[in-house]
Backbone as JSON, one array per atom type, in Angstrom:
{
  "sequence": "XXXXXXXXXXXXXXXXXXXXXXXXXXXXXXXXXXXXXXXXXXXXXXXXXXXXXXXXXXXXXXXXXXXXXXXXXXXXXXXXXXXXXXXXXXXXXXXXXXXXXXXXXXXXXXXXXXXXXXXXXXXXXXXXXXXXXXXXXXXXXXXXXXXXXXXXXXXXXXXXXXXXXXXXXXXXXXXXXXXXXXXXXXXXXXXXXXXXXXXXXXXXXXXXXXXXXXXXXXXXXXXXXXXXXXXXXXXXXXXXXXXXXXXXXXXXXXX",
  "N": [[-193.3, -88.88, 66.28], [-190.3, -90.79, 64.94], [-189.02, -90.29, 62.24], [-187.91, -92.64, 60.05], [-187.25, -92.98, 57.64], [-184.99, -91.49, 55.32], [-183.4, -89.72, 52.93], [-181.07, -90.03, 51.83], [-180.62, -92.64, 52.01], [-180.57, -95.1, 49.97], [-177.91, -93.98, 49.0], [-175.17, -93.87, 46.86], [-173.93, -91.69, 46.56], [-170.34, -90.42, 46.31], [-169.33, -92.08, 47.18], [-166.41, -94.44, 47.15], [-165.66, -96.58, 44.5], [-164.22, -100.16, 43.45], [-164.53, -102.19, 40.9], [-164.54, -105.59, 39.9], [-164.1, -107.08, 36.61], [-165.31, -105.23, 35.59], [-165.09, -104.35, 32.4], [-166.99, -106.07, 30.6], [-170.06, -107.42, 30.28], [-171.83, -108.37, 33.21], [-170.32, -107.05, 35.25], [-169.52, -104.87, 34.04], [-172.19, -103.74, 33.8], [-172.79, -102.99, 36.49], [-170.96, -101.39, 37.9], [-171.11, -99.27, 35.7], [-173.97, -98.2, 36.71], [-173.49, -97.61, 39.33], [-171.46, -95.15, 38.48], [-173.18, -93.67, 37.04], [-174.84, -93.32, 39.79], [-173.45, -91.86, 41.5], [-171.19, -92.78, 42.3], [-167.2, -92.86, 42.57], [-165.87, -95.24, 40.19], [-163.4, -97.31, 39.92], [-162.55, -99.07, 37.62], [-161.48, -102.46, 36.89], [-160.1, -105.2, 34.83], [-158.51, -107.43, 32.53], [-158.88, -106.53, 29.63], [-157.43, -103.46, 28.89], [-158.0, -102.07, 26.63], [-161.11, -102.21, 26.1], [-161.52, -101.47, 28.36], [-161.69, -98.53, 28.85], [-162.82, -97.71, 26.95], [-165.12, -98.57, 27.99], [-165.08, -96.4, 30.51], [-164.69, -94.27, 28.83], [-167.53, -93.88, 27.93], [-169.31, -94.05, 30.36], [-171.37, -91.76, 31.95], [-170.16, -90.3, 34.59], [-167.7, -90.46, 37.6], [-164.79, -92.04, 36.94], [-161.97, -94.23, 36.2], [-159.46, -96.6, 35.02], [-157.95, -99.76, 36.11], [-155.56, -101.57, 34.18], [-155.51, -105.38, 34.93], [-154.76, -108.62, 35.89], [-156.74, -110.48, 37.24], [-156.26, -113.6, 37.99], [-153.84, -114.47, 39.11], [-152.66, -114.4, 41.23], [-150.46, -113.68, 42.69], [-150.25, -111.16, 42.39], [-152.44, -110.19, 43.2], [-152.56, -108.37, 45.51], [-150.82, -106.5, 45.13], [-151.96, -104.87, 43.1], [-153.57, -103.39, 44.55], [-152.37, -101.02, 45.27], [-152.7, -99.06, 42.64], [-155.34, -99.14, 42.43], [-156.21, -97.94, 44.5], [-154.74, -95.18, 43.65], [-156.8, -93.45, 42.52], [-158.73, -92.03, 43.07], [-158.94, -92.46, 45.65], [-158.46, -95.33, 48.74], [-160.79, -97.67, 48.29], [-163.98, -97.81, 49.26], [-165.98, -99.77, 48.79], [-166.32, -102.66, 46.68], [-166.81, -104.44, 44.66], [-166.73, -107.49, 43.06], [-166.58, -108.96, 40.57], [-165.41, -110.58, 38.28], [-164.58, -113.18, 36.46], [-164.66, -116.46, 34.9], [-165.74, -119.09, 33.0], [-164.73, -122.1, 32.04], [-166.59, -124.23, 30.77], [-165.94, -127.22, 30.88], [-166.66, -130.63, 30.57], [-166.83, -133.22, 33.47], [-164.86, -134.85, 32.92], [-163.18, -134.14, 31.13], [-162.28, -132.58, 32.26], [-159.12, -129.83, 32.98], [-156.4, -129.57, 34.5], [-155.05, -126.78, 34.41], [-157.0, -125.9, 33.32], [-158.84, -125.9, 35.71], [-157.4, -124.72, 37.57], [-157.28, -121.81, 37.11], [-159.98, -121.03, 36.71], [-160.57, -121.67, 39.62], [-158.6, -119.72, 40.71], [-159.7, -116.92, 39.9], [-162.26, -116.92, 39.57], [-162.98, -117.76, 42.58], [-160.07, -117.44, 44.48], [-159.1, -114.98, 43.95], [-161.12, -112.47, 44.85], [-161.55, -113.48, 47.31], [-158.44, -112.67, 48.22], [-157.99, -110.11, 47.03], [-160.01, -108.38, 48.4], [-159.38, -109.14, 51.13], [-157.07, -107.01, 51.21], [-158.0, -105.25, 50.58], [-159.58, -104.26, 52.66], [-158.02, -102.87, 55.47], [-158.25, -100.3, 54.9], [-161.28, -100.0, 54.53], [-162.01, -100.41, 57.28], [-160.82, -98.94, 58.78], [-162.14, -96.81, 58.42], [-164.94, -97.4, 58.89], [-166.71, -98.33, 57.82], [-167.89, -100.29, 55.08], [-168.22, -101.67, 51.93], [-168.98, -105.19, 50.49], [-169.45, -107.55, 47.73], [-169.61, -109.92, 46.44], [-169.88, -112.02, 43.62], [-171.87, -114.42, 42.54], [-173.71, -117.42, 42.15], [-176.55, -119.26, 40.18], [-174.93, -121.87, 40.39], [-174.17, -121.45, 42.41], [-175.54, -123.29, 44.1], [-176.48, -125.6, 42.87], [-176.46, -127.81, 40.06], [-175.25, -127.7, 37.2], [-174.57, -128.9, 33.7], [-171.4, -129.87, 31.83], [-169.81, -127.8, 34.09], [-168.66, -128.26, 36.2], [-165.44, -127.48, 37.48], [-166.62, -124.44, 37.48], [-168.97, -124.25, 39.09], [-167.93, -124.98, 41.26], [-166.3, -123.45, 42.02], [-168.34, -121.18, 42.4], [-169.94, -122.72, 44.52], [-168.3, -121.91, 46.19], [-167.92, -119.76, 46.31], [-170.16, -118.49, 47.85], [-170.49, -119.74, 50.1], [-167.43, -118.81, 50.96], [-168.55, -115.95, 51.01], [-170.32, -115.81, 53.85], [-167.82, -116.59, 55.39], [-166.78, -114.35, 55.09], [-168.0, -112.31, 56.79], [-168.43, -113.06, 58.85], [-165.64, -112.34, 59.49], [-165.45, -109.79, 58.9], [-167.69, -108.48, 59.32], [-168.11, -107.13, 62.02], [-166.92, -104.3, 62.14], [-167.66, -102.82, 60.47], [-168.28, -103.29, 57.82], [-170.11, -104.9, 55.53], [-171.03, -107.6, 53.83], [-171.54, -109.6, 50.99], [-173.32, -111.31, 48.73], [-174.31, -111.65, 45.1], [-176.09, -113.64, 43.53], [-177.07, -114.2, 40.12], [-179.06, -115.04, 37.83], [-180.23, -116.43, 34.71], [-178.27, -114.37, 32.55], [-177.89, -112.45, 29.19], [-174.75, -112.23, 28.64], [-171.19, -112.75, 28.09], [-170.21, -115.22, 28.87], [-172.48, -116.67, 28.95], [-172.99, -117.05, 26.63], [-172.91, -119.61, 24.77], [-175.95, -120.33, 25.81], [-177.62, -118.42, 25.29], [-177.11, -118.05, 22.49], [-178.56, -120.27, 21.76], [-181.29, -120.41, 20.42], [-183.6, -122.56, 21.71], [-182.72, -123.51, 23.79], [-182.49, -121.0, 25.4], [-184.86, -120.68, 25.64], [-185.99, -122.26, 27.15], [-184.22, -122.12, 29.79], [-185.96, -119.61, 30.31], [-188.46, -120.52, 31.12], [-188.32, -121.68, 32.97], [-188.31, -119.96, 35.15], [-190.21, -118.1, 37.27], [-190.77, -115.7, 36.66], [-190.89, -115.57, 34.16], [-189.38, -115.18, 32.13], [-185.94, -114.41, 30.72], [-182.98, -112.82, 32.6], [-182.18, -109.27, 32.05], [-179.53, -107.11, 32.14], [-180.35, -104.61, 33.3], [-181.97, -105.57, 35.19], [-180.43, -106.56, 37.52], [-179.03, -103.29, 38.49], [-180.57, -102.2, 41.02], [-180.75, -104.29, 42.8], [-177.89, -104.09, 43.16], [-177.06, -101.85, 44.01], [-178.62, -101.43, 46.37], [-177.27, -103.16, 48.2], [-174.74, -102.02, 48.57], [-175.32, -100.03, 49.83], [-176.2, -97.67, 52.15], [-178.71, -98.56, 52.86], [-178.23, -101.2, 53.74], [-176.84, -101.98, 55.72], [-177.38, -103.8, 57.65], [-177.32, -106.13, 56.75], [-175.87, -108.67, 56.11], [-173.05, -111.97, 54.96], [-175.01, -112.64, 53.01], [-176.5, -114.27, 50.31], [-177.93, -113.38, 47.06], [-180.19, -114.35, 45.57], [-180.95, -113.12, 42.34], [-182.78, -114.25, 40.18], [-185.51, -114.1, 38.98], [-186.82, -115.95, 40.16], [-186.08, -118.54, 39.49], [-184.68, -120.44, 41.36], [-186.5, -120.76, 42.94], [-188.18, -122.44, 41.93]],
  "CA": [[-192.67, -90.16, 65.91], [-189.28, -90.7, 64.38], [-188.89, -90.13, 60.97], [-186.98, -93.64, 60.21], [-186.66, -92.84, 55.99], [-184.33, -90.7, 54.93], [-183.58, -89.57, 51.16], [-179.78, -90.8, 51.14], [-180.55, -94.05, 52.91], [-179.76, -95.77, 49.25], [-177.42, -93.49, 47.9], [-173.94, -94.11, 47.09], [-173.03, -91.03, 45.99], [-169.25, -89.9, 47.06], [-168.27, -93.7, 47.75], [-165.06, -94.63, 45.98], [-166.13, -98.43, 44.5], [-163.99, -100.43, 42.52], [-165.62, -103.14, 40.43], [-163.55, -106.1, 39.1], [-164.43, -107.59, 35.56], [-165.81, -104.48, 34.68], [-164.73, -104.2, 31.0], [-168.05, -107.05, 30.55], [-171.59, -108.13, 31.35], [-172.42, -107.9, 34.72], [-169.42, -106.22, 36.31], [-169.92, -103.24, 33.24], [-173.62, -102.78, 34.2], [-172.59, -102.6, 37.72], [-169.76, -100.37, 37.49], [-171.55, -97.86, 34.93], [-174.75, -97.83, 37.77], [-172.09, -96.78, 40.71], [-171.11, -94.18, 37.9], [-174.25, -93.25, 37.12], [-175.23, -93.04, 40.75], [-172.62, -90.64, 42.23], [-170.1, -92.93, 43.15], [-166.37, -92.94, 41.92], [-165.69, -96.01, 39.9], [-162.69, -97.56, 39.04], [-163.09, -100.57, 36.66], [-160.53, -103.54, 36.98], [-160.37, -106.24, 33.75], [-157.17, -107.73, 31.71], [-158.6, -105.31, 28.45], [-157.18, -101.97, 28.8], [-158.72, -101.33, 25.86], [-162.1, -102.13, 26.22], [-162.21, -100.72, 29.52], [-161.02, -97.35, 28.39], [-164.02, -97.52, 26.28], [-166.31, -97.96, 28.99], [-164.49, -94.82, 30.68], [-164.67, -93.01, 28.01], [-168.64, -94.04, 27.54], [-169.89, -94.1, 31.0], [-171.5, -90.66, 32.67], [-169.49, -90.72, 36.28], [-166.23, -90.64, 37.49], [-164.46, -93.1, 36.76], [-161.33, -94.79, 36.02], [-159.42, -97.9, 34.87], [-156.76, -100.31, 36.29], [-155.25, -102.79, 33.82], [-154.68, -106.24, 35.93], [-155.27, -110.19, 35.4], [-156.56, -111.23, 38.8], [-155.89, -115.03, 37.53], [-152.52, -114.41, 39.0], [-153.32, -114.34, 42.46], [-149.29, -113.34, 43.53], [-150.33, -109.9, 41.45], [-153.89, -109.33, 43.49], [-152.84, -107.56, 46.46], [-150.19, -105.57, 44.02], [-152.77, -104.0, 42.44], [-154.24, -102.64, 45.41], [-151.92, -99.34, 45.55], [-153.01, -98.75, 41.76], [-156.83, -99.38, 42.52], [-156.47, -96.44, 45.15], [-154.89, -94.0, 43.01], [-157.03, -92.18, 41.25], [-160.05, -91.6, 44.33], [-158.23, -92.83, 46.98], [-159.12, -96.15, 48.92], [-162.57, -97.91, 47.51], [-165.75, -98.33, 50.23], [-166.83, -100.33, 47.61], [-165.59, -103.87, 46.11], [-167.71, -105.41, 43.55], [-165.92, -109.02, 42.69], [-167.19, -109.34, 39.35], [-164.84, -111.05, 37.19], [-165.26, -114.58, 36.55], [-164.4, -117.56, 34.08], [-166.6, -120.48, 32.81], [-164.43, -122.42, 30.67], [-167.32, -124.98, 30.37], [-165.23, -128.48, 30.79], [-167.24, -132.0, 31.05], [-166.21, -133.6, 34.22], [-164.34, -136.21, 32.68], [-162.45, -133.89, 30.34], [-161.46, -130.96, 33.11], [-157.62, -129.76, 32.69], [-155.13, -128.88, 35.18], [-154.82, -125.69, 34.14], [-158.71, -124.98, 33.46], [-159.24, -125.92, 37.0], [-156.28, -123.67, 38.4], [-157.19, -120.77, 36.37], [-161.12, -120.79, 37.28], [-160.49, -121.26, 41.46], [-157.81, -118.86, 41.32], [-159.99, -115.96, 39.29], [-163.23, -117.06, 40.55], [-162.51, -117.58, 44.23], [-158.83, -116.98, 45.52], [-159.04, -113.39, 43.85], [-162.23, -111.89, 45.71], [-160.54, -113.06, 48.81], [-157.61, -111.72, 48.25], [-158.23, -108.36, 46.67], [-160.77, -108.25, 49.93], [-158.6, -108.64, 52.07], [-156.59, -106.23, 50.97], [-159.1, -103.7, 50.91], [-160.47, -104.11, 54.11], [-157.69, -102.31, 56.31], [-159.05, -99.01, 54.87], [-162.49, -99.8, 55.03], [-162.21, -100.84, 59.04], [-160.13, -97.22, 59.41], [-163.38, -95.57, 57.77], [-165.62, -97.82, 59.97], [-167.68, -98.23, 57.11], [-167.39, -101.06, 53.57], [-168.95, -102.81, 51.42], [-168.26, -106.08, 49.91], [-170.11, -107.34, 47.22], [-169.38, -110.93, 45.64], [-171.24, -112.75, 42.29], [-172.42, -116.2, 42.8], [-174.6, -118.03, 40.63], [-177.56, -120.56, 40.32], [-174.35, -122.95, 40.4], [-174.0, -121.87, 43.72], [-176.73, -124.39, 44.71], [-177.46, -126.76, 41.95], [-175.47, -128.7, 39.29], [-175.57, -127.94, 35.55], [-174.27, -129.92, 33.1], [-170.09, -128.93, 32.0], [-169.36, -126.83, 35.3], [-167.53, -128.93, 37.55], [-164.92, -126.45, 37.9], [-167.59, -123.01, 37.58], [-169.84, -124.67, 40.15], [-167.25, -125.63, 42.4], [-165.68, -121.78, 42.22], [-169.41, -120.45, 42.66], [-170.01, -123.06, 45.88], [-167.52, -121.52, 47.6], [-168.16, -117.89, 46.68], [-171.53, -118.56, 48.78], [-169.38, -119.7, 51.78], [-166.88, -117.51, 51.27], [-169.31, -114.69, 51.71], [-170.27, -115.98, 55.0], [-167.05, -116.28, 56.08], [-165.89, -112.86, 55.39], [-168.61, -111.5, 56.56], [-168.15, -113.58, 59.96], [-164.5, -111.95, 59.76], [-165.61, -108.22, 59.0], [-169.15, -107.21, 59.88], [-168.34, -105.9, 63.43], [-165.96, -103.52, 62.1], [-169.27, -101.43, 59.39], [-168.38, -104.09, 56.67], [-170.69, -105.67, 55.6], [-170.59, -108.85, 52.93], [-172.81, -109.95, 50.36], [-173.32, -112.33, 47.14], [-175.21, -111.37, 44.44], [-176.67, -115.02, 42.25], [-177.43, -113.52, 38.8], [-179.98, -116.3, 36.96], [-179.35, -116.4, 33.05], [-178.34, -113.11, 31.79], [-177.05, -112.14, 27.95], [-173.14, -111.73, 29.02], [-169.99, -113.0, 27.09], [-170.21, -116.24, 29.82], [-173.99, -116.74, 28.45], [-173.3, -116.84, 25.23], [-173.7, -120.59, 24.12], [-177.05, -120.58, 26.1], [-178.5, -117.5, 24.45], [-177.22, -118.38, 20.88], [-179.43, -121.33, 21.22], [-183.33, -119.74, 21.08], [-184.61, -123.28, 22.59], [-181.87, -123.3, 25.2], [-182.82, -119.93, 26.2], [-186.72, -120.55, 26.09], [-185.9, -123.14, 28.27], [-184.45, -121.14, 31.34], [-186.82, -118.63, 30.84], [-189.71, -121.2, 31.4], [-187.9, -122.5, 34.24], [-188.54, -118.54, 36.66], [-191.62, -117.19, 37.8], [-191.6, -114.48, 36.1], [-191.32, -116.59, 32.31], [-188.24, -114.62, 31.12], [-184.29, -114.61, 31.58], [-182.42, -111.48, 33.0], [-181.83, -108.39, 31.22], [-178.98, -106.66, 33.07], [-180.99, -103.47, 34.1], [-182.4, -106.22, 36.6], [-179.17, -105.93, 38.57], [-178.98, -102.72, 38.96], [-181.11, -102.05, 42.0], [-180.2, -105.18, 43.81], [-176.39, -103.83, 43.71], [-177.3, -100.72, 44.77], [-178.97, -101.82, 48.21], [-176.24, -103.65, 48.76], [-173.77, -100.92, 48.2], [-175.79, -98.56, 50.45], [-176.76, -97.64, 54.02], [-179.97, -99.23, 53.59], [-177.91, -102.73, 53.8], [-176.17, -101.58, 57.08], [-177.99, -104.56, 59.04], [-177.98, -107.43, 56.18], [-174.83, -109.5, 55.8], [-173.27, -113.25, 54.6], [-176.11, -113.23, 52.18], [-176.59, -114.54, 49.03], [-179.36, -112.79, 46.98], [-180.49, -114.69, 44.24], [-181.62, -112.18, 41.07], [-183.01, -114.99, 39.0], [-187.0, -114.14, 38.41], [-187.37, -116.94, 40.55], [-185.45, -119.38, 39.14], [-184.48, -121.53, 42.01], [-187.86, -121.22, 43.8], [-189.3, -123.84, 41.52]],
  "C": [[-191.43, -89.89, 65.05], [-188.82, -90.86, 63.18], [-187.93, -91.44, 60.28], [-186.62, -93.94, 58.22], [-185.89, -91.86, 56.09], [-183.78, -90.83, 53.51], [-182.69, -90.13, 50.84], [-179.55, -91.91, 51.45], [-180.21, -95.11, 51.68], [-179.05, -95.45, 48.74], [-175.95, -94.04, 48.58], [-172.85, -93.41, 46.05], [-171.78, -90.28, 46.74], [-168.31, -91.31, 47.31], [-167.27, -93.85, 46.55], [-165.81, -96.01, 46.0], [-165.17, -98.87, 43.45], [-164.72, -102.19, 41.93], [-164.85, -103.74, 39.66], [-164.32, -106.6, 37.44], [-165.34, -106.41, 35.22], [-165.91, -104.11, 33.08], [-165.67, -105.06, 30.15], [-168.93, -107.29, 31.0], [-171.6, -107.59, 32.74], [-171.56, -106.84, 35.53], [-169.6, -104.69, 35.37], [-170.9, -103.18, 33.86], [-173.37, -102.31, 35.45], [-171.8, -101.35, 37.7], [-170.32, -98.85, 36.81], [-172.39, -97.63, 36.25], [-174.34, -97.56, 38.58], [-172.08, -95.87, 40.39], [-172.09, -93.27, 38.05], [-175.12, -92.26, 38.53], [-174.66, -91.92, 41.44], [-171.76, -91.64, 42.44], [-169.0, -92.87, 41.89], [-165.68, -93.98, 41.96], [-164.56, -96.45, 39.71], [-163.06, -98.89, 38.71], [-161.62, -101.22, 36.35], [-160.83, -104.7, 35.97], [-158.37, -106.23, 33.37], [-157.56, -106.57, 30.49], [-158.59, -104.23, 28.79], [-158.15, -101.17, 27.97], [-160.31, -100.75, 25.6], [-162.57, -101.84, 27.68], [-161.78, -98.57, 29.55], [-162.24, -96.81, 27.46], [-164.98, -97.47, 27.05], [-166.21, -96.82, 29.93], [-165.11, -94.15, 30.12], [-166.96, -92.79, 27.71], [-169.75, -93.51, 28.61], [-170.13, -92.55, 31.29], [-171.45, -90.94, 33.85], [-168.09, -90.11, 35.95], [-165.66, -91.53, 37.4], [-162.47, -93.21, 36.39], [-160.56, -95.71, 35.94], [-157.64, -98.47, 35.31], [-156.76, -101.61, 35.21], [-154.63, -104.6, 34.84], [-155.39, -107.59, 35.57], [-155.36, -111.0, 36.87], [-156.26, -112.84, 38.73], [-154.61, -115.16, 38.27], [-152.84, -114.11, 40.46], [-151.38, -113.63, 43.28], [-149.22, -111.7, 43.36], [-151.55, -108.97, 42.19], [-153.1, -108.37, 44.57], [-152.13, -106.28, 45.87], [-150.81, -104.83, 43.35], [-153.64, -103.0, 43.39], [-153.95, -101.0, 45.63], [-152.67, -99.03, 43.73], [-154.67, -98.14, 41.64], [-156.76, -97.96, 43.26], [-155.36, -95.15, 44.69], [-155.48, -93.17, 42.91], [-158.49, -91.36, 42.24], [-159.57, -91.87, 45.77], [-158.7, -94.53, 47.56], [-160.41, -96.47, 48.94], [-163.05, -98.34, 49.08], [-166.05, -98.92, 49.89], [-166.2, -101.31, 47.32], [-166.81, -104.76, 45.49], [-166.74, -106.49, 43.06], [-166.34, -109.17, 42.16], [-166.33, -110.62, 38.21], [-164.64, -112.74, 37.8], [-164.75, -115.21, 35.17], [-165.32, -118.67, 34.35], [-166.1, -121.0, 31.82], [-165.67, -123.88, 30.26], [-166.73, -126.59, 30.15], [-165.93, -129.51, 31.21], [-166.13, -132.54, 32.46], [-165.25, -134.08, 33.59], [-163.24, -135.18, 31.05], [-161.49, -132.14, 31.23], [-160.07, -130.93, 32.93], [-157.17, -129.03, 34.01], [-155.21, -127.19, 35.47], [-156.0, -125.05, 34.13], [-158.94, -124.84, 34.84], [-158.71, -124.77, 38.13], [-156.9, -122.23, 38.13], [-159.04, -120.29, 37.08], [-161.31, -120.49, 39.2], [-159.95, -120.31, 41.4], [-158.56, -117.4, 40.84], [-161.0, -115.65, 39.9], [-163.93, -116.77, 41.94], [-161.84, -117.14, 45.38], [-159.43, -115.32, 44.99], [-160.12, -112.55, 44.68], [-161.85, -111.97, 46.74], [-159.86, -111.85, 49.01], [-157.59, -110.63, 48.39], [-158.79, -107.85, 47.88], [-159.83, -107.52, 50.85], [-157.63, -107.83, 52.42], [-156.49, -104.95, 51.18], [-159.65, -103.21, 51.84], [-159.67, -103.2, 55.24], [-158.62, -100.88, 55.8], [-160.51, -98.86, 54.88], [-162.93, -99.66, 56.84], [-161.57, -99.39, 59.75], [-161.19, -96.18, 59.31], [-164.76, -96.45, 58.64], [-166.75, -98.36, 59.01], [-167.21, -99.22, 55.66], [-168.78, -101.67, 53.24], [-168.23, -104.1, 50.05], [-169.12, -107.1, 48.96], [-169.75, -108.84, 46.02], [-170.4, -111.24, 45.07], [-170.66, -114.09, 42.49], [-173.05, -116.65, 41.35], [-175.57, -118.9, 41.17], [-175.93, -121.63, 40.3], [-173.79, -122.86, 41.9], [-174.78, -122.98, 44.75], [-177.28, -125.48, 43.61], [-176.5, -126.92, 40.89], [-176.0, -128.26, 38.17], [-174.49, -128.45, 35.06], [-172.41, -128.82, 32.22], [-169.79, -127.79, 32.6], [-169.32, -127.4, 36.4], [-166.79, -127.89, 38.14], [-165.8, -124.91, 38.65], [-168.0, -123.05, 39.0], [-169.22, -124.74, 41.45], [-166.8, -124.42, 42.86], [-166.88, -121.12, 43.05], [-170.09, -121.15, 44.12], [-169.78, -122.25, 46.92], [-167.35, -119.92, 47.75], [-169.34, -117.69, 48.02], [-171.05, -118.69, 49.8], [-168.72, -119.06, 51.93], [-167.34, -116.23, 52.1], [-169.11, -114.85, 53.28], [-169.54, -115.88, 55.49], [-166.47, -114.82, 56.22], [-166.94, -111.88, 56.16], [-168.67, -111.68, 58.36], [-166.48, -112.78, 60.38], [-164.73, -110.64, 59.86], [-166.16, -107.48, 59.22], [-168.62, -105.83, 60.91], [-167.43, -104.42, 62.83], [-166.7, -102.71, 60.79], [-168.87, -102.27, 58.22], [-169.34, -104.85, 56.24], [-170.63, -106.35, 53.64], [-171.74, -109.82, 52.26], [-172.74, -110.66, 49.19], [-174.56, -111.84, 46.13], [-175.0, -113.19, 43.43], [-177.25, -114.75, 41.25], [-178.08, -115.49, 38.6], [-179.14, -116.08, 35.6], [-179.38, -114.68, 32.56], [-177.8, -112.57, 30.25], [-175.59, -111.44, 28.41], [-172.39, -112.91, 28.03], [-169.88, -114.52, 27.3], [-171.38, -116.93, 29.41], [-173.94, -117.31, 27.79], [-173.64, -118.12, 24.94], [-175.02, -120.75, 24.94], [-178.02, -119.6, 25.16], [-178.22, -117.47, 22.89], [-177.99, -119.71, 20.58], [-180.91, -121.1, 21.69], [-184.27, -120.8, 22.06], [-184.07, -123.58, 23.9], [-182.27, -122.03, 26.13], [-184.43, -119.73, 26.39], [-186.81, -121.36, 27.1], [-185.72, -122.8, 29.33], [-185.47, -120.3, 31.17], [-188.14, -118.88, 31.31], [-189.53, -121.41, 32.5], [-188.02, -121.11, 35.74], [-189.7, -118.88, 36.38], [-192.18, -116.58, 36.93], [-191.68, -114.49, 34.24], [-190.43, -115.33, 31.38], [-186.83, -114.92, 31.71], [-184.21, -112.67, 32.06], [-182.0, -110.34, 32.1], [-180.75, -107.7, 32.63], [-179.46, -105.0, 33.69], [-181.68, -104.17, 35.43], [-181.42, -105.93, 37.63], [-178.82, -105.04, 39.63], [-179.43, -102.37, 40.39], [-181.1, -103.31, 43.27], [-179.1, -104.86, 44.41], [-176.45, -103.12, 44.4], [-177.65, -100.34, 46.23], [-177.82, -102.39, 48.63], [-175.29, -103.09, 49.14], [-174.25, -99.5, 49.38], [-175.82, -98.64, 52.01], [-177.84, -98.59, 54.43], [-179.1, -100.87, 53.97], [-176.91, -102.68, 55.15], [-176.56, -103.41, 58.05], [-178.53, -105.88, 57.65], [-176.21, -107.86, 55.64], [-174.12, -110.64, 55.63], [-174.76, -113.68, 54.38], [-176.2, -113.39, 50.93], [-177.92, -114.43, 48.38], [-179.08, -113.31, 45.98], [-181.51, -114.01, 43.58], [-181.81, -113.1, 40.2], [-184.52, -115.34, 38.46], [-187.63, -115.25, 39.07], [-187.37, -118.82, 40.14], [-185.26, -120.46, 40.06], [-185.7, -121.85, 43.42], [-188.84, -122.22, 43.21], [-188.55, -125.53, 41.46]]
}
């Protein structure tokens, strides 16, 4: 019979990945675990500084592009920079994200612009960017963050919600645009996790006893949860799973 495991079937060591909003929460844990893993990271944020620190911190290869994907005339411009330092990424983690937290009825212009275009347009973009050299290598991965607001309404995230909708479709569509060609396209839905984006939920102990009542498993996320979700995603084993949105939330939106 045909031996149908194999040892490197999750590994993703040798892959170039770059990982946006790395310099923070979710896109750092990700980013270091790539490192960690064997692959060669670069980490994309507006702080130089504090991504220079996670460089300098992480065990991997690694290295960092300064860039403000908010600026969407700037994303594909960054693309020769991104493949510097490993060459073109296999890899695209769309991490970086904005929640300026605005009541319907008090949303701005500018909040609204600033969240679609960081949120949403940029993951496109950058994507699409990235994708001629993945489709030359026959082989990608693509790797967008969603949210519980991709499916359900909380209270000031009109804008967030509306960004995180359409990451969920998005997926699908790109994934409808790039599979056949070894791409394959995926959403990760983080539940509540302690990140920078978090923060007024977890500085309030009954706010945060509150989601954690609301999973399965009667806690919030620690970001070592993550890890091993990204990782399938990122690997061979995910060869044959694509336009999906995996919600990591303890079971959060199963009740």
């Amino acid at each position: 019979m045909k031996t149908l495991y194999r040892p490197d079937l999750f590994s993703v060591a040798g892959r170039i990945a770059c990982v946006t909003g790395a310099s923070s929460g979710i896109g750092r844990a990700i980013a270091s675990a790539l490192a960690e893993a064997g692959a060669h990271v670069v980490g994309v944020a507006r702080r130089v500084g504090v991504l220079e620190e996670w460089c300098d911190e992480v065990d991997g290869e690694t290295a960092v592009v300064a860039a403000d994907l908010s600026n969407t005339a700037e994303v594909e411009a960054v693309t020769a920079c991104i493949a510097q330092p490993f060459g073109a990424p296999d890899i695209l983690i769309n991490a970086a994200g904005i929640n300026p937290r605005e009541p319907a009825d008090t949303v701005t212009t500018e909040g609204w612009r600033i969240t679609i275009d960081l949120n949403l347009a940029a993951p496109f973009f950058l994507a699409r960017a990235l994708v001629p050299a993945m489709r030359d290598k026959g082989w990608g991965r693509i790797v967008n963050l969603a949210s519980l607001q991709s499916a359900r309404a909380f209270p000031a995230g009109l804008a967030y919600g509306a960004s995180k909708g359409g990451i969920a479709q998005l997926t699908r569509a790109m994934a409808e645009a790039w599979s056949r060609d070894g791409i394959a396209v995926n959403a990760i839905a983080p539940g509540f996790f302690p990140t920078g984006l978090t923060a007024p939920v977890f500085d309030d102990p009954t706010l945060a006893a509150k989601h954690a009542a609301q999973t399965c498993i009667a806690r919030n996320g620690v970001l070592a949860d993550l890890v091993g979700p990204a990782l399938f995603l990122c690997s061979d084993a995910a060869d044959y799973v694509t336009g999906q949105v995996l919600y990591v939330d303890g079971g959060y939106t199963a009740k």
